[in-house]
N, C-alpha and C positions, 0 to 999 in steps of 0.2 A: 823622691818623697811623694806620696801622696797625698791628697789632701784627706780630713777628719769624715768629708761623706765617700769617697771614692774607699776608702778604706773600709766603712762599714759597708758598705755593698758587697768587697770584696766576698768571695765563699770561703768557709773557712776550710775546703779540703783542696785550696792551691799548692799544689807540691811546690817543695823546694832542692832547687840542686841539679833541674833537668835541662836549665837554659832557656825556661820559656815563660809567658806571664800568665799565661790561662791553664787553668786545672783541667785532667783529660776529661772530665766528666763536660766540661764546658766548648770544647775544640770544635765540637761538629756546629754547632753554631756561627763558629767564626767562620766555617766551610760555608755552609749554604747563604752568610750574609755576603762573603766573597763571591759567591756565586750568582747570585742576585746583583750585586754590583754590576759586575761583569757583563750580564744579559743585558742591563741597562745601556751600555754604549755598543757592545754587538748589535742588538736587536735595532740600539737607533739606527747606529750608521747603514747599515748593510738594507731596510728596508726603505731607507731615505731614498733611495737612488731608484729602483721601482714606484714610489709613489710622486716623483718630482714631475714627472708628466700631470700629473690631476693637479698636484699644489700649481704647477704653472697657470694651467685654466683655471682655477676657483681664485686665484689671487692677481691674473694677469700678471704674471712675472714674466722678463726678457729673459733670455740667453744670459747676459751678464748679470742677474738678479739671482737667477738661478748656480749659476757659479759660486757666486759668495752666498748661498743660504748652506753651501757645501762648506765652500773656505773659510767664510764668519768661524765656523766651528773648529776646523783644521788647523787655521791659524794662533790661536790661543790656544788649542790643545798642544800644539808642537812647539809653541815658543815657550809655554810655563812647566812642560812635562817633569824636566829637570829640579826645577825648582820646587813644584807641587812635591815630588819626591822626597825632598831635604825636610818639607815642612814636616813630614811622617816622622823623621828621627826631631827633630827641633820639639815639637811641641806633644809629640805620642801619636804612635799610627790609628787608634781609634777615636781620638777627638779629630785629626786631619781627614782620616776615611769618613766620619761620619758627616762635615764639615763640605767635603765633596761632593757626596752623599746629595745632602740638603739643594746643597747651590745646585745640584745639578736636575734636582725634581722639581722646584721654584723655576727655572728658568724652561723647560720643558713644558707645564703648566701656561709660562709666558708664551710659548711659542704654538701652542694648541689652542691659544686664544686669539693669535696675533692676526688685526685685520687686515694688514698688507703686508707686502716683500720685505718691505725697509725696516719694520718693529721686529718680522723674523728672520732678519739676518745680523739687525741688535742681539736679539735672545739668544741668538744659536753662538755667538761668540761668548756670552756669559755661561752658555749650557760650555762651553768648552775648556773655561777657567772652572769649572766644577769639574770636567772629567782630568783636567792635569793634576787634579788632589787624587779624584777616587781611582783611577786607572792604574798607576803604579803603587797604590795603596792594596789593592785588592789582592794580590799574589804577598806583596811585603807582611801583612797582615796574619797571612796563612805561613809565610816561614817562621815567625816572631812565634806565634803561637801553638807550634810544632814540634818538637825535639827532631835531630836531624834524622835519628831512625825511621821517622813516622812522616817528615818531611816531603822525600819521595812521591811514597803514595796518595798525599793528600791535596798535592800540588797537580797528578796526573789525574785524580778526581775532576777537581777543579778545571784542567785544559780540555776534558773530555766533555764536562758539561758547557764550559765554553763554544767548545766545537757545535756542540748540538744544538745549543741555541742561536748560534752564528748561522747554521743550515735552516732549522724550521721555522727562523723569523721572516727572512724574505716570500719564504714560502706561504706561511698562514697571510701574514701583511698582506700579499698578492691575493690571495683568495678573498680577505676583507673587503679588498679595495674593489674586486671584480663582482660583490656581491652588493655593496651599499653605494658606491658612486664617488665622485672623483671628494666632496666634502667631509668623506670617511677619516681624509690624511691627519685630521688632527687629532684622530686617536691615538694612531701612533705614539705622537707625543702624552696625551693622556695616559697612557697605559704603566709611562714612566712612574708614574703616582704611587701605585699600590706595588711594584717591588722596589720603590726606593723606602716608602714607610716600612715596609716587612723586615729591611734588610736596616736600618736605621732601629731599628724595634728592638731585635736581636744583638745588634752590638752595643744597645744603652743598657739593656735591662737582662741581659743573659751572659755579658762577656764583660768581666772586670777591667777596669783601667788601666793601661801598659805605660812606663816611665821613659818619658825624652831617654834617648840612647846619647843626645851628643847634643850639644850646642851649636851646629851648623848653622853657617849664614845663609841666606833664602838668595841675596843676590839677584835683590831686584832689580837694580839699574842694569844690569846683563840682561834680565828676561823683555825689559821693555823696550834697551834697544833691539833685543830678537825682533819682536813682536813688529817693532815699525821698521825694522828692515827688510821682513818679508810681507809683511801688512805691505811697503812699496811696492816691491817686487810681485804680490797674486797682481796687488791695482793695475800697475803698468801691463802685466800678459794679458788680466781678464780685459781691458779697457780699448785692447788693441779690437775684439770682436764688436765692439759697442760704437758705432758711427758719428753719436755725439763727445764723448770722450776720446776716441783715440787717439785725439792731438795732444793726450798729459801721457802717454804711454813710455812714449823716451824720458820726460824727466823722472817720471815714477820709476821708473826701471833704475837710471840712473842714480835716484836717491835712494833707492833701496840698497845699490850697491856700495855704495860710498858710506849708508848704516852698516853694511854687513863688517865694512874695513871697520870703522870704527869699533863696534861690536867685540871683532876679533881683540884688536889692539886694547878696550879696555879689560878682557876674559885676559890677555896675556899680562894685566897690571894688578890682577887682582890676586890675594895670599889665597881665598877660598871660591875662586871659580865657579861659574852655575858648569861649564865644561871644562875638563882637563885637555887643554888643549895639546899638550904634551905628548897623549897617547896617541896622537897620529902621527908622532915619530916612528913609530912601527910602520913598516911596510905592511904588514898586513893585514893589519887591526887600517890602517887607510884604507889597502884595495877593498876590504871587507865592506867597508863601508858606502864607497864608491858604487860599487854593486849590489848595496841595500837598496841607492837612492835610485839608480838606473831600473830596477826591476819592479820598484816598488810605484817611481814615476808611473810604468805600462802600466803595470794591474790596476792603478787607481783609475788612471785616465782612462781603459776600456771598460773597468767596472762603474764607473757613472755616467759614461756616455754608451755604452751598448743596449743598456733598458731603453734610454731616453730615443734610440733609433727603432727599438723592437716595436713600442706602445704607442709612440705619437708617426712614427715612421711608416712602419709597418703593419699597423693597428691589433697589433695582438692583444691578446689581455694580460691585466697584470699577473692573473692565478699562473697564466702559461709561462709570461716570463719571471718569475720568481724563483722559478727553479733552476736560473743559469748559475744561480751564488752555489748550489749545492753540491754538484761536483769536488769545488773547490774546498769546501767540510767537509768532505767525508773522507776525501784523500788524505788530507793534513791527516785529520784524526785516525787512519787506520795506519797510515804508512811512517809518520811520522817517527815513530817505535823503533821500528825493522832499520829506516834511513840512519835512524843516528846511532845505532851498531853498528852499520855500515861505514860510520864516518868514523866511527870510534876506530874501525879496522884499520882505513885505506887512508884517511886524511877527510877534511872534508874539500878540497879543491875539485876531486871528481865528482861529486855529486854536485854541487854550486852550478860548476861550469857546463854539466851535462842537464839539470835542469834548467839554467837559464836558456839553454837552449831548446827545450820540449817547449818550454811559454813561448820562446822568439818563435816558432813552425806554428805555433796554435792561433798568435796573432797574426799570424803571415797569413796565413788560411783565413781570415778572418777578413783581413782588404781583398784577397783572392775574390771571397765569397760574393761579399757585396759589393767590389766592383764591378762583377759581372750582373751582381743583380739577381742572384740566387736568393729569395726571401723564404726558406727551408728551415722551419727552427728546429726541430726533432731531428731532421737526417743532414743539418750543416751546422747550425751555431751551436746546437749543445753538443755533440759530439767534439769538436774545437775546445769548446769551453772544460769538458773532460779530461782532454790531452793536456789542457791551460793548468788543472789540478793535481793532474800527476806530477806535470812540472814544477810545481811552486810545493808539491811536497816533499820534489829531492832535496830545496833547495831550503828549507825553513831551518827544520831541526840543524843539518851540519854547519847553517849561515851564525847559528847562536854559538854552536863548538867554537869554528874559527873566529867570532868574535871574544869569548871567554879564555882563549888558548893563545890570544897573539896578547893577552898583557899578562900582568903580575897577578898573583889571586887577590891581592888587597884592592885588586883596582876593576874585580869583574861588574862591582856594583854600578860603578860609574858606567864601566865600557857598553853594561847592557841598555844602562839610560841614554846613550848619547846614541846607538843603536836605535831603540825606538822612537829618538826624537825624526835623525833622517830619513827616516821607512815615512814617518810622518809631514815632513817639508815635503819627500819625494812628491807624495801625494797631492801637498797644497800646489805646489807648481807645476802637474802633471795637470790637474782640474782648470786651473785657472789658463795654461799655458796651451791646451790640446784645444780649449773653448773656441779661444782665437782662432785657429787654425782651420778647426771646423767650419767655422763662420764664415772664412774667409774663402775656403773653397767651394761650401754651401752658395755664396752668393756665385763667386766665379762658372759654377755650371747655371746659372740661373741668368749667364748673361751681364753678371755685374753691378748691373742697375736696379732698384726697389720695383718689385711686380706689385700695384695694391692690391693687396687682399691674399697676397703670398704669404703665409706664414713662414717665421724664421726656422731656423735650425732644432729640434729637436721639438718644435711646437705643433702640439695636435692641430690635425688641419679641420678648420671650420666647415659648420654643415652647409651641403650646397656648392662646395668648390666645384669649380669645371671640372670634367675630366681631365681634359689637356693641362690644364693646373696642376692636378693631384698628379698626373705622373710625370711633370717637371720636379715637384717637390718631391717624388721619391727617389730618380736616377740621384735629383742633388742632395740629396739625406745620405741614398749608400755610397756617394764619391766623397761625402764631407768624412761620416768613420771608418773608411777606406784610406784615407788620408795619414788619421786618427792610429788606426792598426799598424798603416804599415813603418810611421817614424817610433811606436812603442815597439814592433818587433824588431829593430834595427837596434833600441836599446837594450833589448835584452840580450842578442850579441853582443853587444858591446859590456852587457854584464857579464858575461859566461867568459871573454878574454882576458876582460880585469880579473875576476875571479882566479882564472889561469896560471895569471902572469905575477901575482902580488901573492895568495895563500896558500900557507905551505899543505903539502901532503904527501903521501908514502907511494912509491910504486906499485901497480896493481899487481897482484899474486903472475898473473899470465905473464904479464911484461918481464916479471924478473925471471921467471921460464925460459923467456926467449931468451935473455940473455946470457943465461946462462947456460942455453945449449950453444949458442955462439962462441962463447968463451971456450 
């Protein structure tokens, strides 16, 4: 039912009989407010990690500060994602979308104003409980509003414009930041402003009001022990790098495990689940998942710690390193097409396994490089970063096959939510868990002991450093994400086996050749 104003708003040329709540004269609207959404968390995340070297200097943020201004965000995006979800059938995907929408440009707003680390790593976990509405709202929104004919194509609109703002945000961000100086970073967040009003605009005043599908529970006491079981679990990793906390690192760890038990055991007592736990009775709808978390751990942990070694490390500029994110867009978006024919032929286990392993050589190449101390970004990192993109484009499109193909069809909606949530822990424990590690070899080639006047780990080195200083801190910059690459490439083998060993797929055309000249 709707209500007596949603109703007159209504247009009066809304077909009826095609399955969908928006008139086609109205669709393209829902496209580009989708689309705008979207840019909003691509554009943030992805130039967050290029600009984290300047917000460290203008805010004097640690290594551990800088961690959680990442995971603040990570952490409530991946523990409410599920839930966020539900609210889109519970309450209408355009009051929940636009509702995400809001919270998520208010808290961004908050965070382009915020005068220290501590208020933006507040904000950034509210910006996060805003994108677990808008994020899985933004695609849901465009199938509701779609007839399945037209479905298809408006959905590959949407990923294509994704893709390309996911590519020329780190890119333009880098140029900004190389043009106006390190206090530019808080545009970033500003900029949130005017496509979240665009796209908030469009869906009050151009797109009629769509009716709750179902009555779903939200299953909030599920989301909140997420939330503080992995909330333990960044604390305890990031806390291990940080020299005045690391003695809460075991309990924290500890209690975050002992929430996740809990966690499980009340998800297995509940009739309406934020997670079907069930569906990792599947063999391989698990391994699928397994080597979501393994793969998706590297890419995150070398994508926000490779800027932070390029600009404070290295001293490149941000314009130059902006462009390591784009390989990775452009692959997706061109090959992703061709791969999932591909997968559609052969199964997807060969592609998975054969591109976790193109990332596993890319990051291996990666500790090669700067272990030796090769600081070459055109003719070593991006080229690496390239082979990283190819990789991670065998491995996208067939990784969603075999997750929608190892359950029942009534159950792909869940299986793909519980999908993005692990691609998303991967990442908060890859950030928070690879910081320490750095840190910790960071110091160890530094002798172990506080040098003053040494900057930390991934911290622009102040003006005036000695010589002898500046290139202690750089052997120990390329041996910390040396470190860093080479336990991410070790998981991404360990992706491509699981992948192997757990998801099904078809013999390749040659093999059964052989075979059958054998025979």
């Amino acid at each position: 039912m709707h209500s007596p104003a949603e109703a007159a708003a209504a247009p009066p040329d809304n077909p009826v009989g095609d399955g969908t709540f928006c008139p086609r004269s109205r669709r393209q609207f829902v496209l580009v407010a989708a689309i705008l959404a979207s840019a909003l968390g691509f554009i943030d995340g992805s130039i967050l990690a290029i600009a984290m070297p300047a917000i460290r200097t203008n805010l004097g943020a640690s290594l551990a500060e800088a961690q959680w201004i990442s995971n603040a965000y990570a952490l409530t995006l991946s523990a409410l994602i599920l839930a966020g979800g539900a609210a889109g059938d519970r309450f209408g995907l355009r009051r929940a979308f636009v509702a995400g929408i809001a919270l998520f440009v208010l808290a961004s707003l908050a965070c382009a104003l915020a005068p220290n680390a501590v208020l933006l790593i507040a904000f950034r976990a509210i910006q996060g409980i805003g994108a677990a509405v808008m994020v899985p709202g933004s695609l849901a929104i465009i199938a509701k509003a779609y007839p399945k004919q037209e479905r298809g194509r408006a959905i590959g609109i949407w990923a294509a414009a994704s893709a390309l703002t996911t590519a020329l945000g780190p890119v333009l961000g880098g140029v900004v930041l190389s043009a106006f100086g390190d206090g530019i970073w808080r545009a970033i967040f500003a900029i949130n402003l005017p496509l979240g009003m665009v796209s908030i605009y469009l869906l009050l005043a151009k797109i009629p009001a769509d009716a709750p599908t179902e009555k779903r529970s939200l299953d909030l006491g599920g989301a909140a022990l997420a939330t503080l079981a992995f909330g333990a679990l960044a604390y305890g990793l990031t806390s291990m790098s940080d020299s005045g906390g690391g003695k809460m690192s075991g309990p924290s760890i500890a209690a975050g495990v002992v929430l996740l038990v809990l966690f499980i055991v009340f998800e297995l007592r509940r009739r309406e689940p934020m997670i079907d736990l069930s569906l990792f009775g599947s063999r391989a709808f698990a391994g699928a998942n397994v080597a979501t978390f393994f793969l998706y751990f590297a890419l995150s942990a070398n994508l926000f710690y490779l800027p932070m070694l390029l600009i404070a490390g290295w001293g490149l500029s941000t314009a130059e390193v902006g462009f390591i994110f784009l390989p990775l867009s452009v692959s997706i978006a061109l090959l992703s097409g061709p791969v999932g024919q591909l997968s559609d032929r052969i199964g997807p286990r060969f592609p998975i396994a054969c591109g976790s392993l193109v990332v596993a050589v890319a990051f291996g190449g990666l500790a090669v490089l700067t272990q030796a101390g090769i600081h070459s970004f055109w003719m070593g990192t991006f080229p690496l970063m390239t082979v990283m993109g190819l990789g991670m484009a065998l491995v996208v499109s067939p990784l969603s096959t075999a997750i929608m193909t190892a359950v029942e069809d009534k159950d792909t909606g869940a299986a793909s939510g519980i999908n993005n949530a692990v691609s998303r822990i991967g990442g908060l424990i890859a950030v928070a868990a690879m910081g320490s590690l750095a840190a910790w070899v960071y110091a160890g080639a530094l002798g172990g002991d506080a040098i003053p006047g040494m900057p930390g780990f991934g911290e622009p080195a102040p003006a005036g450093l000695a010589p002898g200083m500046d290139a202690a801190r750089l052997s120990a910059g390329d041996a910390a994400f040396s470190a860093v690459s080479l336990v991410t490439a070790l998981l991404c083998l360990l992706s491509a086996v699981v992948a192997w060993m757990t998801i099904s797929g078809q013999r390749l055309p040659w093999l059964k050749r052989a075979e059958s000249s054998r025979g």
